[in-house]
C-alpha positions, -999 to +999 in steps of 0.1 A: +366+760+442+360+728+430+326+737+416+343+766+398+365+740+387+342+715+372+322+740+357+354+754+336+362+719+327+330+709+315+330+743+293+367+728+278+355+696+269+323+711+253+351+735+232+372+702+227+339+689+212+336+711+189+372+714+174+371+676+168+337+676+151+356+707+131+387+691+125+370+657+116+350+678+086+379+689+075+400+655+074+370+637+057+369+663+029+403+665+026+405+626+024+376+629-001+399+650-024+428+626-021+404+603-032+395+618-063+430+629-066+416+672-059+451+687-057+431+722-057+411+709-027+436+695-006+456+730-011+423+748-002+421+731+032+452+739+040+446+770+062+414+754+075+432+728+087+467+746+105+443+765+122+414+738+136+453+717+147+464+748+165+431+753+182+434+715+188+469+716+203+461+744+226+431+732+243+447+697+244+474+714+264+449+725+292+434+687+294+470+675+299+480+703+325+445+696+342+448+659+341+434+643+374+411+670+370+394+660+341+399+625+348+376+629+380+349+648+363+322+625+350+298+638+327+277+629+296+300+654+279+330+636+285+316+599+269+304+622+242+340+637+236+357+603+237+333+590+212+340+618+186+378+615+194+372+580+185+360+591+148+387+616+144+413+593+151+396+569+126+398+597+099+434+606+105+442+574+104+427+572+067+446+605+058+474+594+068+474+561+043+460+586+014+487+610+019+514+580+020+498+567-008+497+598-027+530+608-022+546+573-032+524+575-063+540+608-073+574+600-065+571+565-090+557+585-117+588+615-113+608+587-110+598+570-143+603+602-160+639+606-150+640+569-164+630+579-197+650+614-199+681+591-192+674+565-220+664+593-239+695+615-236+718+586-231+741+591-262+743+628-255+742+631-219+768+650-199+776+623-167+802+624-142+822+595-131+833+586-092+862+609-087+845+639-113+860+628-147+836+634-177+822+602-189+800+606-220+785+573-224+776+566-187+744+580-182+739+567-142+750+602-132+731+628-155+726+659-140+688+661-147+662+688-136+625+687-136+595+712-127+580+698-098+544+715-113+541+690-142 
């Protein structure tokens, strides 16, 4: 039993090893396209990278079901999947401050061009006051609309 046991645990961990090395490639060419600011890219990855998490998530449910298990079993295998989990959580962390970093950059450029609508269309803007009353020189509450595609 405990030899079948070990021997399905060490075939996990080499399957672990190869989703992270998978999901690693993708999160360094993804960062590599928020680098260069490859919108296209980052979209193509998209399904590449749902599906290497969901592979991800599922095994990593079998090493937390299996813990003492897998904390027994000592193998070359294991040292190798810690070190590669090591990278990956290296590269996520990057994504993670690219993403942040690229979604606070396009929210301060949409919201310098509501800036400039509203000085533009102050004189002639239709603006509600606090209680709903039409207030043609305020411009603090425009109703403005943009296309999120520009």
């Amino acid at each position: 039993m405990e030899e079948l046991q070990a021997k399905e645990i060490a075939e996990k961990i080499g399957l672990m090893k190869q989703i992270v090395v998978s999901f690693t490639g993708v999160i360094a060419k993804e960062n590599e396209a928020l680098k260069t600011g490859d919108v296209d890219g980052v979209k193509a990855l998209y399904e590449q990278k749902i599906k290497t998490v969901a592979a991800y998530r599922s095994l990593s449910a079998f090493f937390i079901k299996n813990r003492e298990a897998v904390a027994a079993f000592a193998g070359e295998e294991k040292e190798e999947l810690k070190e590669l989990s090591a990278e990956l959580d290296k590269a996520l962390k990057t994504n993670e401050l690219l993403l942040k970093t690229r979604m606070e950059a396009g929210k301060k450029v949409m919201d310098t061009i509501i800036s400039i609508a509203k000085k533009a269309t102050k004189t002639s803007a239709t603006s509600y006051g606090a209680h709903g009353n039409y207030m043609p020189l305020d411009n603090n509450y425009n109703a403005l609309a943009f296309n999120r595609t520009l």
